[in-house]
gemmi code that builds the backbone of each chain (N, CA, C; Angstrom):
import gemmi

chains = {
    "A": [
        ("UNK", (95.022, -63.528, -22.618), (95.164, -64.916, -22.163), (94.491, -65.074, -20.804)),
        ("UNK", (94.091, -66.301, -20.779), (93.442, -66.714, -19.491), (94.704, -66.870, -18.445)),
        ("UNK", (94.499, -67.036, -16.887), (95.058, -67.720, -15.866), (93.978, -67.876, -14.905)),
        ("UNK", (94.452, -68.769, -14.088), (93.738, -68.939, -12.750), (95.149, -69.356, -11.476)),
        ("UNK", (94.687, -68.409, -10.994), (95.763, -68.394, -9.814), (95.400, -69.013, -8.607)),
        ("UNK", (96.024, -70.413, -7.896), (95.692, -70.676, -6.498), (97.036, -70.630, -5.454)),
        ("UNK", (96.773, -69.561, -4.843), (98.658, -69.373, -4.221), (98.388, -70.053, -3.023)),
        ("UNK", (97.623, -70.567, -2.607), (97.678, -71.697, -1.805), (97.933, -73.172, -2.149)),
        ("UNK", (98.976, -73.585, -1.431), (99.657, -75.190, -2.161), (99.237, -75.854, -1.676)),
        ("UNK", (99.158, -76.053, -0.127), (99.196, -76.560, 1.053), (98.288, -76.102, 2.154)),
        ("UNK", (96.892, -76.668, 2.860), (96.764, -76.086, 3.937), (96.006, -77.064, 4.628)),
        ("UNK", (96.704, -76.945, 5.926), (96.014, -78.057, 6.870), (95.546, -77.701, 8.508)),
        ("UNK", (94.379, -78.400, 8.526), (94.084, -77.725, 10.090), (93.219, -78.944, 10.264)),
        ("UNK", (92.168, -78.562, 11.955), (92.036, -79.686, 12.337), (90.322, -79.943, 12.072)),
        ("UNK", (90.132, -80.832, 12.163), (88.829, -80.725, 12.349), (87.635, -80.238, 12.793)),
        ("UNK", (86.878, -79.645, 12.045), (85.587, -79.214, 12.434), (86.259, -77.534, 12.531)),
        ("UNK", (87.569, -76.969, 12.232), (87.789, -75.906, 11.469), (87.036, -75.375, 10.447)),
        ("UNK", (87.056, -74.127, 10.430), (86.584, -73.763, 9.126), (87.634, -73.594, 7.984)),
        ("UNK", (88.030, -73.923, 6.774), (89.054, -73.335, 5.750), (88.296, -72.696, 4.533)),
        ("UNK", (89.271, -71.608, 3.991), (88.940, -71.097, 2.933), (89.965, -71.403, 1.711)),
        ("UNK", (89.513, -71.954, 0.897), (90.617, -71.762, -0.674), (90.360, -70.322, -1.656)),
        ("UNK", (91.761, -70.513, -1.853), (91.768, -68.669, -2.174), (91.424, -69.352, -3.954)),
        ("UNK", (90.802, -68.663, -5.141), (90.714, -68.936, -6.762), (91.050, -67.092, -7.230)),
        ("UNK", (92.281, -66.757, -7.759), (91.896, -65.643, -8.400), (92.387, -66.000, -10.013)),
        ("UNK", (91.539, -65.402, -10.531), (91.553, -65.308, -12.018), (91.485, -64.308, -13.143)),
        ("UNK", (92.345, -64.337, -14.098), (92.408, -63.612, -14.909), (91.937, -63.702, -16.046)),
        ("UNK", (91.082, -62.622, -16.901), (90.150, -63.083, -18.474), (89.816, -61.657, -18.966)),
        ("UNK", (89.803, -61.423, -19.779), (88.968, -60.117, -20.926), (87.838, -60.333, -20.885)),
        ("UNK", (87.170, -61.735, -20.904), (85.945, -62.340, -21.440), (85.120, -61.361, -20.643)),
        ("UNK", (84.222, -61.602, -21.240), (82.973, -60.760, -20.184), (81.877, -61.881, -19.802)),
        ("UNK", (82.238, -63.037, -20.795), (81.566, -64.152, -20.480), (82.419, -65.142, -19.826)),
        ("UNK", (82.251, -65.760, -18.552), (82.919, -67.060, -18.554), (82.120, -67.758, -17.807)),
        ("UNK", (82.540, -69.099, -17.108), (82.083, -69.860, -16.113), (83.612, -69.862, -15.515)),
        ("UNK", (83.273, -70.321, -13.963), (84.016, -70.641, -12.872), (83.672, -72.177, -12.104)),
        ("UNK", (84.606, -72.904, -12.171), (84.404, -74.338, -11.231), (85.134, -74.818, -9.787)),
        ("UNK", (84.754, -75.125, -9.418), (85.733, -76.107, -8.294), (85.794, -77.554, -8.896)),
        ("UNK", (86.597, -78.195, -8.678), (86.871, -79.365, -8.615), (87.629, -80.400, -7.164)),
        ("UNK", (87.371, -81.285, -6.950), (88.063, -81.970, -5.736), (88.396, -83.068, -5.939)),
        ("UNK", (89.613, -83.360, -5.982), (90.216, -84.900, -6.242), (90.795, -85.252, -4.910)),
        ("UNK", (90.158, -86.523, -4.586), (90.544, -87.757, -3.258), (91.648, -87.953, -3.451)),
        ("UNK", (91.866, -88.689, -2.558), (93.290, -89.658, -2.820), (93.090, -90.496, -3.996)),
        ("UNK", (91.858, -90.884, -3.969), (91.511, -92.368, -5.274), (92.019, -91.699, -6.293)),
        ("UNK", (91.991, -90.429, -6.641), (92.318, -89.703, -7.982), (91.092, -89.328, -9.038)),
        ("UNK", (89.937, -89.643, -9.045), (88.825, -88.885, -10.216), (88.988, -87.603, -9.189)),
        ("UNK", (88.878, -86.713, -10.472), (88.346, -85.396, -10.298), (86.775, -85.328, -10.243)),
        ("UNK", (86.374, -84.604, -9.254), (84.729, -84.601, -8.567), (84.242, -83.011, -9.148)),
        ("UNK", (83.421, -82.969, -10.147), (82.921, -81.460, -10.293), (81.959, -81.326, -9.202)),
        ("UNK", (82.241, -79.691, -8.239), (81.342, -79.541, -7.397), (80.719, -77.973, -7.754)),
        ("UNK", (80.863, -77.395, -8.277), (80.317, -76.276, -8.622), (80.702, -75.316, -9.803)),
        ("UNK", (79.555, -74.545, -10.467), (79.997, -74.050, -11.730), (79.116, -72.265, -11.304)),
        ("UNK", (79.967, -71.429, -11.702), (79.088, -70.293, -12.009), (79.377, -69.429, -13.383)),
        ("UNK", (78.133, -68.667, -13.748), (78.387, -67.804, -14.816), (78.755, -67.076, -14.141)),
        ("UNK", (79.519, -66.039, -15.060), (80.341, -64.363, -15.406), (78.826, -63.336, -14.560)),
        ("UNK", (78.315, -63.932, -15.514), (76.416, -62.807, -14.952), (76.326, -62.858, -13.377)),
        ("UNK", (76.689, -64.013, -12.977), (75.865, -64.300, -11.874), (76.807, -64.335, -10.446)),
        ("UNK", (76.612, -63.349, -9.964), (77.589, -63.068, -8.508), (76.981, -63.498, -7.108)),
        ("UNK", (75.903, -64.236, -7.489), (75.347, -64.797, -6.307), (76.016, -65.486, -5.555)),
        ("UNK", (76.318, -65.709, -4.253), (77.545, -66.624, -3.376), (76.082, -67.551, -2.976)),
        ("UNK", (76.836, -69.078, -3.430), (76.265, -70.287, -3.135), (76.542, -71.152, -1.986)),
        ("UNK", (75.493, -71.871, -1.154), (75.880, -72.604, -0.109), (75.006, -73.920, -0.199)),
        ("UNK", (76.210, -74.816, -0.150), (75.281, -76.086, -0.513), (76.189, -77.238, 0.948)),
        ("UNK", (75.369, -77.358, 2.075), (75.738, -77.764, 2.893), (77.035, -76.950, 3.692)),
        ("UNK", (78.059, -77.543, 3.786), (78.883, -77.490, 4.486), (79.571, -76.208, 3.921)),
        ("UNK", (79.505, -76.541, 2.488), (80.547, -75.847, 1.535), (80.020, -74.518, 1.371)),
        ("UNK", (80.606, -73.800, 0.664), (79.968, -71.777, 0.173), (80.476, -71.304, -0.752)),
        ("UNK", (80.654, -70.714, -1.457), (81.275, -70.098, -2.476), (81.050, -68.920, -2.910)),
        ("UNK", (82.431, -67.857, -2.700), (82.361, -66.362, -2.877), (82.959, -66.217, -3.860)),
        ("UNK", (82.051, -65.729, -5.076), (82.085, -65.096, -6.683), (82.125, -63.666, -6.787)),
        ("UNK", (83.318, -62.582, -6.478), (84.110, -61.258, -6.260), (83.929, -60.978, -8.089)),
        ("UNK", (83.348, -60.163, -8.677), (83.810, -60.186, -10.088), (84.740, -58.709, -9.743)),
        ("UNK", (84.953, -57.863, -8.854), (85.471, -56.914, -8.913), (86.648, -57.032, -8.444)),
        ("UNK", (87.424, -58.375, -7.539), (88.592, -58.646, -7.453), (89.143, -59.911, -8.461)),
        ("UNK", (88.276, -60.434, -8.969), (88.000, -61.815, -9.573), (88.659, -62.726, -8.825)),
        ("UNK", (88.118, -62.825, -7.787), (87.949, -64.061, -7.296), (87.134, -65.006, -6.816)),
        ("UNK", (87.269, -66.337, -6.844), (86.166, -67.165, -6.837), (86.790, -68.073, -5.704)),
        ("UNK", (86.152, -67.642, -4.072), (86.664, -68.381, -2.655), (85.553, -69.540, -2.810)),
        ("UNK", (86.243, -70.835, -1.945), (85.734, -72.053, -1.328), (85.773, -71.706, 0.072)),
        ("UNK", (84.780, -71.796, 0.853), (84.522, -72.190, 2.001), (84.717, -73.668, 2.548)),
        ("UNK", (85.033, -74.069, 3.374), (84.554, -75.540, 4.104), (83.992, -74.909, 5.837)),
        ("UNK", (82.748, -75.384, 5.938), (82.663, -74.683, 7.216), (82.727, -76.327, 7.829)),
        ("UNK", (83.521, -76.149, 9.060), (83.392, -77.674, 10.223), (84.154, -78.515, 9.233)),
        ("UNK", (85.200, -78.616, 8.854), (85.574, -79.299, 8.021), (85.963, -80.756, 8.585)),
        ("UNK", (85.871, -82.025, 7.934), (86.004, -83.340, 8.051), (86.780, -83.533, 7.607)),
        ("UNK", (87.583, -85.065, 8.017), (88.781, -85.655, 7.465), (88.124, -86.520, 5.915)),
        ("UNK", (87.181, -86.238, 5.646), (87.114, -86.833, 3.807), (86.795, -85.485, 3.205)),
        ("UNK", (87.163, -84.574, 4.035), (87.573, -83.109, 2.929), (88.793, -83.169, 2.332)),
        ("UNK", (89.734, -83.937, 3.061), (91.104, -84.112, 2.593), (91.148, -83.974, 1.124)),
        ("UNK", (91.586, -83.175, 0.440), (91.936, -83.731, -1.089), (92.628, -82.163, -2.005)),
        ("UNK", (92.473, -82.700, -2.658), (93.302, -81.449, -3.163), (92.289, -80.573, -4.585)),
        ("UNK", (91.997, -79.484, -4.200), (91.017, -79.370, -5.060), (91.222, -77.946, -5.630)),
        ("UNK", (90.697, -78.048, -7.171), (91.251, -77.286, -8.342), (89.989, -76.124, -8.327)),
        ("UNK", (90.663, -75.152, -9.150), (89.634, -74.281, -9.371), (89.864, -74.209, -10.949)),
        ("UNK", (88.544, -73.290, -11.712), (88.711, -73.674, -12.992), (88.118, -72.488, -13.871)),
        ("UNK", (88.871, -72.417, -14.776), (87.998, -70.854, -15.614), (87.993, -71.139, -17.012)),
        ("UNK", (86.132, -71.320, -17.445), (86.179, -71.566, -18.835), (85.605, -70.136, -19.848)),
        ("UNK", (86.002, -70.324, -20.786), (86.012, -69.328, -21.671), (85.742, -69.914, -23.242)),
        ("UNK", (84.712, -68.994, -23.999), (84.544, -69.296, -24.946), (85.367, -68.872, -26.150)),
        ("UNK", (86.096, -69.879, -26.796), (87.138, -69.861, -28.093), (86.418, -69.690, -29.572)),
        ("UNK", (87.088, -69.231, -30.555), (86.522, -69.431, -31.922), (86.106, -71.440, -31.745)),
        ("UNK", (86.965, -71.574, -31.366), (86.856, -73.147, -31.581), (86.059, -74.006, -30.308)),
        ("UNK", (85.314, -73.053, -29.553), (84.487, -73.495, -28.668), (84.643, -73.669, -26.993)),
        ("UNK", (84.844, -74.520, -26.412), (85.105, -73.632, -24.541), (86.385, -74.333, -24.452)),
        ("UNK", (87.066, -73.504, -23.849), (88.639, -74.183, -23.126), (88.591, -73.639, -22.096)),
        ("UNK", (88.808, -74.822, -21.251), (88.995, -74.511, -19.951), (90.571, -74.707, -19.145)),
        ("UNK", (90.985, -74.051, -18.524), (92.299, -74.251, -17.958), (91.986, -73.911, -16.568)),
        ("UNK", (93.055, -74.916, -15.257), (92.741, -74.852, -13.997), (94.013, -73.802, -13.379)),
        ("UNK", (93.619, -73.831, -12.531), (95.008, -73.619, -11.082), (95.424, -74.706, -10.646)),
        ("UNK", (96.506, -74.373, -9.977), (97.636, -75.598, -9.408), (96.981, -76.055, -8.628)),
        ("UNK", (96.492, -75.903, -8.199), (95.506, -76.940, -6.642), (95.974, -76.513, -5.722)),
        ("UNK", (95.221, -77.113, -4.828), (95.540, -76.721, -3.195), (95.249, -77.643, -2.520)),
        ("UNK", (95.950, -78.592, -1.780), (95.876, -79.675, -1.436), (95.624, -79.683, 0.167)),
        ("UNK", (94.494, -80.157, 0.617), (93.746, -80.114, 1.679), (93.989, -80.969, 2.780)),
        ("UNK", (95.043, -80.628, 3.963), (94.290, -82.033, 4.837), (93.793, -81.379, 6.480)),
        ("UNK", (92.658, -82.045, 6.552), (92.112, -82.187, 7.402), (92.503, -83.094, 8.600)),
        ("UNK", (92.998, -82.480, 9.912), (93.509, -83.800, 10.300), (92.561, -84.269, 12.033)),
        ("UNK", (92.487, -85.096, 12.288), (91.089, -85.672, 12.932), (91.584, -85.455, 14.586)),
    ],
    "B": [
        ("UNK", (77.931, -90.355, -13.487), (78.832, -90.831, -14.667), (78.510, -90.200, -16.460)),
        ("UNK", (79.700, -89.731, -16.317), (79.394, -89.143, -17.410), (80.582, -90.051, -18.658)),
        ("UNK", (79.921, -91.355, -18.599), (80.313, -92.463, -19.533), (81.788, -92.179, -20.405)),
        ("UNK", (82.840, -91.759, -19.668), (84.257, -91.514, -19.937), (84.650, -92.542, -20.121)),
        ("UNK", (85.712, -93.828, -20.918), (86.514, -94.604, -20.779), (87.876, -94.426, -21.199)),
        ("UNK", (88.837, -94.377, -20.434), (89.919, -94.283, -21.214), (90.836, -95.694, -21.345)),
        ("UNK", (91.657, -95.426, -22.187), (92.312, -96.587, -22.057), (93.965, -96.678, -22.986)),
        ("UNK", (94.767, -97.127, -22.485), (94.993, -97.862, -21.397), (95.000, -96.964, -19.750)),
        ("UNK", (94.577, -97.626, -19.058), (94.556, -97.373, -17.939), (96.266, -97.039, -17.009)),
        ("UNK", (96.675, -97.697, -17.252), (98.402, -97.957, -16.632), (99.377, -98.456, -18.351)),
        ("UNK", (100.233, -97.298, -18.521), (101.207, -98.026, -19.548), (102.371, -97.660, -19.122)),
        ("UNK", (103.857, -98.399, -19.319), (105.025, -97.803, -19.355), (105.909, -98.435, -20.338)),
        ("UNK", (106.216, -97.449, -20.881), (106.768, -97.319, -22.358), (108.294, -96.919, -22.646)),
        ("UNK", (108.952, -96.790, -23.303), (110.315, -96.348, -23.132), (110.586, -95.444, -24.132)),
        ("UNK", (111.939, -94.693, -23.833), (111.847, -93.192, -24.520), (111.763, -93.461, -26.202)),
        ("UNK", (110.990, -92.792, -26.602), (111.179, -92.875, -28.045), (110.790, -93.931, -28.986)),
        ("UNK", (109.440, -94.296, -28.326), (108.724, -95.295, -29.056), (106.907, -94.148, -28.693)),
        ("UNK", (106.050, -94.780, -29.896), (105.536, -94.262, -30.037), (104.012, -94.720, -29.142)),
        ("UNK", (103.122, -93.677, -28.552), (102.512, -94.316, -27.694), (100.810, -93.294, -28.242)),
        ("UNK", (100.187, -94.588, -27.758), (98.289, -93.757, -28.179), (97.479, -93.985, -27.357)),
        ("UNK", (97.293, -92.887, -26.392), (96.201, -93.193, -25.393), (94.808, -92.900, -26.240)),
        ("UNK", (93.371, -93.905, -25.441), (92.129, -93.725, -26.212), (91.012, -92.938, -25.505)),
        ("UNK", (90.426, -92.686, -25.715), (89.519, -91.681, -24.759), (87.934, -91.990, -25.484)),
        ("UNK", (86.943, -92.723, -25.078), (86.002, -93.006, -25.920), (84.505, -92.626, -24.440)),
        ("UNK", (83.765, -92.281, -25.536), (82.134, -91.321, -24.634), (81.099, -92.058, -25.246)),
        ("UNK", (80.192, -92.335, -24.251), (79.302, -92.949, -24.317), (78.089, -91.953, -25.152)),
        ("UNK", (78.159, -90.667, -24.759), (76.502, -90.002, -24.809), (77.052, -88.651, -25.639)),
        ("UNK", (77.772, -88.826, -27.002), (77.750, -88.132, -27.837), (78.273, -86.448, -27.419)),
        ("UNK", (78.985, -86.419, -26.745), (79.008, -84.876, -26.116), (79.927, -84.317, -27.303)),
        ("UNK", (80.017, -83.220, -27.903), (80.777, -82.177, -28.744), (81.981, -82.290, -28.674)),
        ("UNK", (82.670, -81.645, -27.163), (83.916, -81.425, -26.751), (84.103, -82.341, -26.086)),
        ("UNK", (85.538, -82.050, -26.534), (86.310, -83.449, -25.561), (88.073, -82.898, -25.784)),
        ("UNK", (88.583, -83.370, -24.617), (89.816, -82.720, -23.677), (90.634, -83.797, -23.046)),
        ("UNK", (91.969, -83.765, -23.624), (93.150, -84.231, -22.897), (93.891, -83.278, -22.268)),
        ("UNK", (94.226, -83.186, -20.723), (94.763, -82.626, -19.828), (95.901, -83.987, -19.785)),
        ("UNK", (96.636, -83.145, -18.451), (98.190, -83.662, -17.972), (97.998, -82.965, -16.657)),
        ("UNK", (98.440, -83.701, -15.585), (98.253, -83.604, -14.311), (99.889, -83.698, -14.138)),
        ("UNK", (100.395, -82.896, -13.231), (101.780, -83.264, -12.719), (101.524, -82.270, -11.522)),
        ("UNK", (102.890, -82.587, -10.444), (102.851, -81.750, -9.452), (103.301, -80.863, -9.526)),
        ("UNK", (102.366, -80.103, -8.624), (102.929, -78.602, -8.926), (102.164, -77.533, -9.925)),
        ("UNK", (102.002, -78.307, -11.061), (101.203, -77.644, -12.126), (99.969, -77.738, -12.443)),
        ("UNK", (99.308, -78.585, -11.337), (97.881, -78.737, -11.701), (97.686, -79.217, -12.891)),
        ("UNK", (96.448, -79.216, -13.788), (95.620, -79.797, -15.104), (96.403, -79.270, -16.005)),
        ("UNK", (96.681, -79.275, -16.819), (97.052, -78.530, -18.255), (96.636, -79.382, -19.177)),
        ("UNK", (96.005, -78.157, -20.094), (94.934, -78.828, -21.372), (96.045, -79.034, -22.180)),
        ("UNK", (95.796, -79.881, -23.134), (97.277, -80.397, -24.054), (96.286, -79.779, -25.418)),
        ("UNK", (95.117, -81.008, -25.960), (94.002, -80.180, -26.910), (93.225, -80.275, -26.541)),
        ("UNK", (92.481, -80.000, -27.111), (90.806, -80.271, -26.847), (90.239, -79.852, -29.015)),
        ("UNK", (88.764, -80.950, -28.698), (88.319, -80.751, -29.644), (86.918, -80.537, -29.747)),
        ("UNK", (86.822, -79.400, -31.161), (85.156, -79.486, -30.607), (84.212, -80.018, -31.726)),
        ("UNK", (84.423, -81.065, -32.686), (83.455, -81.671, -33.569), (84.781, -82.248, -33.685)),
        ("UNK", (83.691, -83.489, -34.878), (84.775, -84.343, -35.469), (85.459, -83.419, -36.519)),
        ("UNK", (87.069, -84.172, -36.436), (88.362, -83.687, -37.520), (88.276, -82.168, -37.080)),
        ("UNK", (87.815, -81.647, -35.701), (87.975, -80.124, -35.255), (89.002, -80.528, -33.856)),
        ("UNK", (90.078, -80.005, -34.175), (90.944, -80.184, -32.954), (91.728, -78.146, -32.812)),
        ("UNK", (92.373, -78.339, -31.469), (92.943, -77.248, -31.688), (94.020, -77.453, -30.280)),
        ("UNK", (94.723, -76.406, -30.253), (95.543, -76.883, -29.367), (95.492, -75.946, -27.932)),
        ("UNK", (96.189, -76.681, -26.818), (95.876, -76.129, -25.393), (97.102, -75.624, -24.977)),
        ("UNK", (97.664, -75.675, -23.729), (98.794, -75.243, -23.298), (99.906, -75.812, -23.726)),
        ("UNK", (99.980, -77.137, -23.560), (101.348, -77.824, -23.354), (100.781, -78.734, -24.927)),
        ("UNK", (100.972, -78.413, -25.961), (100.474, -78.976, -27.009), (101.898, -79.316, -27.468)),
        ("UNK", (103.260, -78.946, -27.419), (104.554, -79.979, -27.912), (104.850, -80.999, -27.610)),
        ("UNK", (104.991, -82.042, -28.613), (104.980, -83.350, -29.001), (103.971, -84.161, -28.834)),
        ("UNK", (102.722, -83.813, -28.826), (101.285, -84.402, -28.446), (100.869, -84.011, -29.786)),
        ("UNK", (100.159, -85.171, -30.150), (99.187, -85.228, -31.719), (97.771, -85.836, -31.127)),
        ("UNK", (96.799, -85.284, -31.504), (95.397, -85.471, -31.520), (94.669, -86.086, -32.820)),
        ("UNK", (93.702, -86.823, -32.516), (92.421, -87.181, -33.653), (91.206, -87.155, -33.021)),
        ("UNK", (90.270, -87.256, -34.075), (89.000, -87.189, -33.417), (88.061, -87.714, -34.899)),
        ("UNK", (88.539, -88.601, -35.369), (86.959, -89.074, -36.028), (86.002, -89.584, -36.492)),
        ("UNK", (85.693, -89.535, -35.140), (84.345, -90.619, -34.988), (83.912, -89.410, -33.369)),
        ("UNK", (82.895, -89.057, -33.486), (82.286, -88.281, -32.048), (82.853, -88.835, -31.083)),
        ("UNK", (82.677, -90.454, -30.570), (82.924, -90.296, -29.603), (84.330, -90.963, -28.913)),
        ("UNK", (85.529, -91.322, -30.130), (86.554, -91.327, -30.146), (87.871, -90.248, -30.043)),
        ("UNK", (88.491, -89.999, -29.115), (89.365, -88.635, -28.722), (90.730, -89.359, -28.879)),
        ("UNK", (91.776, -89.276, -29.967), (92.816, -89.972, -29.173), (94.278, -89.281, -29.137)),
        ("UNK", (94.939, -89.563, -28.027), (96.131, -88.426, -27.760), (97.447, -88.953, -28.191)),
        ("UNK", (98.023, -88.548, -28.860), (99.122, -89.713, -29.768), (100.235, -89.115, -28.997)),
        ("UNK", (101.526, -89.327, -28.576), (102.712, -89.097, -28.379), (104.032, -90.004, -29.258)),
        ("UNK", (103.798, -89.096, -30.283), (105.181, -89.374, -31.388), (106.175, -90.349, -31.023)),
        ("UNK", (106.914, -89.535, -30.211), (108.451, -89.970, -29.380), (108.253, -90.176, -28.313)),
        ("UNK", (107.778, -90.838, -27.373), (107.917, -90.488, -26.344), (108.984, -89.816, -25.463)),
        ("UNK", (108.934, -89.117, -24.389), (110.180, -88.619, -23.745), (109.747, -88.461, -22.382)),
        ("UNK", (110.798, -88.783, -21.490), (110.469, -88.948, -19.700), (109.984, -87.435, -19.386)),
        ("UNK", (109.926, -86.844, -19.870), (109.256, -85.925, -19.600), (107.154, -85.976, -19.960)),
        ("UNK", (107.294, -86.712, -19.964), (105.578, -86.881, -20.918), (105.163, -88.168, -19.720)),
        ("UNK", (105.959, -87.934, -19.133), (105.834, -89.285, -17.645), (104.563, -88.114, -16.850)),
        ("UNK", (103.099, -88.696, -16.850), (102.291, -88.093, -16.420), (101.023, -88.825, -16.291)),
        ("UNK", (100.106, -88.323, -15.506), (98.790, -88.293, -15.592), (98.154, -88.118, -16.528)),
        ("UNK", (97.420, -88.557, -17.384), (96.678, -87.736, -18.420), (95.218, -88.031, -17.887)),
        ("UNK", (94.135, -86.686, -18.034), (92.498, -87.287, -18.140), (92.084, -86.701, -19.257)),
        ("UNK", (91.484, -87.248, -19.659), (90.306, -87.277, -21.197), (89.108, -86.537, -20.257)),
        ("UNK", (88.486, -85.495, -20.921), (87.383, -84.945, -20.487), (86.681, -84.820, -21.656)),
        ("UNK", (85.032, -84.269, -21.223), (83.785, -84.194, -21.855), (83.214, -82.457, -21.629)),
        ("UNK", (82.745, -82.132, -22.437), (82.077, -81.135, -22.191), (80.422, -80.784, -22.406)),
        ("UNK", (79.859, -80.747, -20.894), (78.497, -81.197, -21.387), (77.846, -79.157, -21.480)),
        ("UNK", (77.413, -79.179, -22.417), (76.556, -78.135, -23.032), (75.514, -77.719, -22.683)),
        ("UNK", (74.936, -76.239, -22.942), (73.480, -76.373, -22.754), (73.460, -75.056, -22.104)),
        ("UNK", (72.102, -75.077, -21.942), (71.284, -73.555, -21.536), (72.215, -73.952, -20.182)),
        ("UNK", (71.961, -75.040, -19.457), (73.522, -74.868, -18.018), (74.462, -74.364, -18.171)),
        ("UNK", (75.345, -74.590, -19.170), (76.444, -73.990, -19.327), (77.605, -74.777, -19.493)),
        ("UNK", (78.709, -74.493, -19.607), (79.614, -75.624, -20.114), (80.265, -76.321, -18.604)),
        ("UNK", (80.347, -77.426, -18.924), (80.743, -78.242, -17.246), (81.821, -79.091, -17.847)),
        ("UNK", (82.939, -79.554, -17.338), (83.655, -80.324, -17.805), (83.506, -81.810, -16.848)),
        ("UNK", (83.557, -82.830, -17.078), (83.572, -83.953, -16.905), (84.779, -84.996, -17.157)),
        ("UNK", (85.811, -85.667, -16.077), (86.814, -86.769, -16.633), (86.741, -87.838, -16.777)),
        ("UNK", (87.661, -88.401, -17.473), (87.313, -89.709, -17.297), (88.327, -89.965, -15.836)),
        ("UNK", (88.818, -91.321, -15.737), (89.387, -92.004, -14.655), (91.169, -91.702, -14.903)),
        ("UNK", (91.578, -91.292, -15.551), (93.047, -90.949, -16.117), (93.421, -92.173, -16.283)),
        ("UNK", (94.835, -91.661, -17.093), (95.717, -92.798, -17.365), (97.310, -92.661, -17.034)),
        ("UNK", (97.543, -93.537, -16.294), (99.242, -93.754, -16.048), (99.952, -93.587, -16.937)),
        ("UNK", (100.731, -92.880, -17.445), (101.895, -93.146, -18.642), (103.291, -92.813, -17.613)),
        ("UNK", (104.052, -94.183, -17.701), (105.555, -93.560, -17.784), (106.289, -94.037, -18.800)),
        ("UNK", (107.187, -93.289, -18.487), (108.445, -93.382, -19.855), (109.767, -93.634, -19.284)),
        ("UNK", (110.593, -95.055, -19.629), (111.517, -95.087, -19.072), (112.508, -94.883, -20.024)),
    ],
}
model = gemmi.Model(1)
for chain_id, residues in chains.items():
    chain = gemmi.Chain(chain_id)
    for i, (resn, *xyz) in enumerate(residues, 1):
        res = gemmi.Residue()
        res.name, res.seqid = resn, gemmi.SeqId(i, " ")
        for name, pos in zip(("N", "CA", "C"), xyz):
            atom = gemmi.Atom()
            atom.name, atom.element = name, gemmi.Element(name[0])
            atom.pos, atom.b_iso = gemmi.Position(*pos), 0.0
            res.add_atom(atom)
        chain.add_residue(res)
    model.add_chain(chain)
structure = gemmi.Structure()
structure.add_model(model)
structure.setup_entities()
């Protein structure tokens, strides 16, 4: 069985901090993908990043970074300088391929505030 | 935009009447996914399906009934309702491809149950 673990519930600091969100996950697969997700206050969920199982490259796209561990399995968020519209609470995600095609299941979130 | 509509947007219903949220896609995608948002527990997939009349079930799949057929019709039936089914729901998409699988929501929908 799959899980994705975020034992962070809660974390808040101040601006222009750096934070990290912890993603660890559990799978047999040898194939999967990994996501972040970030939901505002408004409530849509925002896809911000996807990686394959293959690919352990750590990504940086502005502000943000992302450390892909396949030997602890974990998949960290960075925020470097973080802003008050980082606020939100944002999911991590592990998909896996089924007889019946991809299911994906998240972690509890970790709900972000940034405070100014 | 990955052409999600769900609908109804906001319902509240009372225990033990029967309720059908709709989940309809613009651009033909395969898969498609009803989650449940509550606190504490993050997303939980209820089903997901991956062709038409192909459904299967996710985590929290008791008392939730699924259809699917017509591609781009998803819909999440709740039998009885029960205050416990008082939730968030989002309808998702799954877009395919040499990228890889990405999931996509729609805007969710309010359900309570009084």
């Amino acid at each position: 069985a799959q899980k994705v673990t975020q034992a962070q519930t809660e974390i808040s600091v101040v601006e222009k901090e750096d934070v990290t969100l912890d993603c660890v996950y559990e799978t047999r697969d040898t194939t999967y993908y990994l996501f972040w997700y970030k939901q505002p206050p408004s409530g849509e969920l925002v896809f911000l990043i996807r990686r394959n199982s293959f690919d352990e490259q750590n990504e940086i796209s502005g502000r943000y970074s992302w450390n892909f561990q396949k030997s602890t399995s974990s998949f960290n968020f960075t925020i470097t300088a973080s802003q008050v519209v980082d606020s939100a609470v944002y999911f991590c995600a592990l998909s896996v391929l089924n007889t019946g095609g991809f299911k994906t299941i998240f972690g509890a979130g970790t709900r972000l505030f940034v405070k100014a | 935009d990955a052409g999600i509509t769900q609908s109804p947007r906001h319902k509240v219903t009372e225990t033990g009447t029967p309720v059908t949220l709709r989940c309809h896609q613009t651009e033909n995608h395969r898969y498609m996914y009803w989650y449940r948002q509550d606190p504490g527990h993050g997303l939980r997939l209820i089903h997901y399906s991956y062709g038409v009349k192909d459904t299967d079930k996710g985590e929290v799949s008791d008392g939730y009934s699924v259809s699917r057929s017509k591609t781009e019709d998803f819909l999440l039936t709740l039998e009885s309702a029960t205050s416990s089914q008082t939730s968030v729901y989002f309808c998702a998409i799954s877009s395919t491809g040499t990228a890889g699988n990405t999931i996509y929501f729609g805007e969710g929908s309010w359900l309570t149950v009084v």
